[in-house]
N, C-alpha and C positions, 0 to 999 in steps of 0.2 A: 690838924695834920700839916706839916713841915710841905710846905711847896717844895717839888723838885724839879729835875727836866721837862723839857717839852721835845721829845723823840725827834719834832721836824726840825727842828733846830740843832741840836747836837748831832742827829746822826741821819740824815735826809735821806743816805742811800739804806741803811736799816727800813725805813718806814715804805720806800719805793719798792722792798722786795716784799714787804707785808700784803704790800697794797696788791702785788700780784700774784702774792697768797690767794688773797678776795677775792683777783679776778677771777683766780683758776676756779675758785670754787663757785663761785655764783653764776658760772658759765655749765658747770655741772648739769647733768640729768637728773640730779635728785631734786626731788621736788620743792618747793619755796617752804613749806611745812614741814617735811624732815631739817632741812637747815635752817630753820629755826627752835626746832626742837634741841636740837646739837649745843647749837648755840645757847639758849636760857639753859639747857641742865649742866653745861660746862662751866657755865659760869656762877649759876648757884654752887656747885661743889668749889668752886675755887674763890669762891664768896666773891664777888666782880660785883657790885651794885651798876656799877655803869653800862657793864651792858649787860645784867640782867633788865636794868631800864628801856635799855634801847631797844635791844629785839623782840622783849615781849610786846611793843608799842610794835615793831614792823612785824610781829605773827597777828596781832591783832590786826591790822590792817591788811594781813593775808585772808581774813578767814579766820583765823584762830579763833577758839571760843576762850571763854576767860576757864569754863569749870575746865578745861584740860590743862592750862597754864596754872589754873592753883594746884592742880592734883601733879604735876610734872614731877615732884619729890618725893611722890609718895607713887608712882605710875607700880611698883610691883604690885602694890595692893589692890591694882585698880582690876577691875574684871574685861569689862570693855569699851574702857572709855580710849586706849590705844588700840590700835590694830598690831597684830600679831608680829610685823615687819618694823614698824615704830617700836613695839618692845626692844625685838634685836639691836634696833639702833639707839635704845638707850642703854641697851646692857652695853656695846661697845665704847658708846660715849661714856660713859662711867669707868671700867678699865679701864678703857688708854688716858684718862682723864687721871686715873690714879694708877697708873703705869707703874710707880714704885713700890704696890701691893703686889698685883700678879700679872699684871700685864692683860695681854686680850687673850683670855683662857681657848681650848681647842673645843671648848662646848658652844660656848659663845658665837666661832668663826664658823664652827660645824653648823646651828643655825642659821646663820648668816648668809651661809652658799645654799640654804634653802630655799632663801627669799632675792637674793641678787648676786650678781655676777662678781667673779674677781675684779673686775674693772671697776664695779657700782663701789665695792669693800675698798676699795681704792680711795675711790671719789670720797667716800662715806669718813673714811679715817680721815683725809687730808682736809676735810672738814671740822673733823674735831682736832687735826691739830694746830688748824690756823686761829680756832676761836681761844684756845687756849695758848696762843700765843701773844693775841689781844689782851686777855687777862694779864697773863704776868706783865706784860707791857705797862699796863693801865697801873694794874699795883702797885707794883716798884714806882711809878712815875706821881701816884699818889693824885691822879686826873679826878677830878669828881664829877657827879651827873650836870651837867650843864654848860662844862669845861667844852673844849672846842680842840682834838687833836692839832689841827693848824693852827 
């Protein structure tokens, strides 16, 4: 794979507004297990190796078990190895993840405001779209797992 950019270098103020992406989000009420849920299933659909690496290494050091991080791809099939609230938030993360299908359907949202507030659905999206901002970042930039964004 052909080396490209390094983001901090060509474009430092792009990478400073990422990074307060991050803040906003990791400052979030959502719990350290949903944002990382967000994060590995965004980025296996948008094939990200790098940080499917990374956060399944920081869900595992949350807590995470490995049998829900294998099953993350397959979570419709699973019966109750998610919580009913983790479903929602990977039906969402999946729409808005593939946004150029259908977008975040009014079944999905209608769920959603079952289990958390307008403000959570807030936080919850601005989550999936900062991890998917990482992705295309990382791709296009062609970073591989051991690369060092700085």
């Amino acid at each position: 794979m052909q080396k490209r950019f390094n983001i901090k270098e060509v474009a430092p103020n792009a990478l400073k507004a990422m990074v307060g992406l991050e803040i906003y989000t990791s400052q979030s009420p959502i719990s350290k297990t949903t944002k990382e849920l967000i994060k590995i299933r965004a980025s296996q659909i948008n094939g990200c190796a790098y940080c499917i690496n990374i956060h399944t290494q920081d869900a595992i050091k949350n807590g995470e078990t490995n049998q829900r991080i294998f099953l993350l791809n397959a979570w419709r099939e699973t019966e109750d190895i998610f919580t009913e609230e983790e479903k929602v938030v990977l039906a969402i993360t999946e729409e808005i993840t593939l946004i150029h299908q259908n977008g975040l359907s009014d079944d999905t949202y209608s769920t959603a405001l079952q289990f958390f507030s307008e403000t959570q659905i807030a936080d919850i999206i601005t989550a999936i779209i900062t991890i998917n901002l990482w992705n295309r970042v990382i791709l296009s930039s062609h970073l591989v797992i051991g690369q060092s964004l700085a």
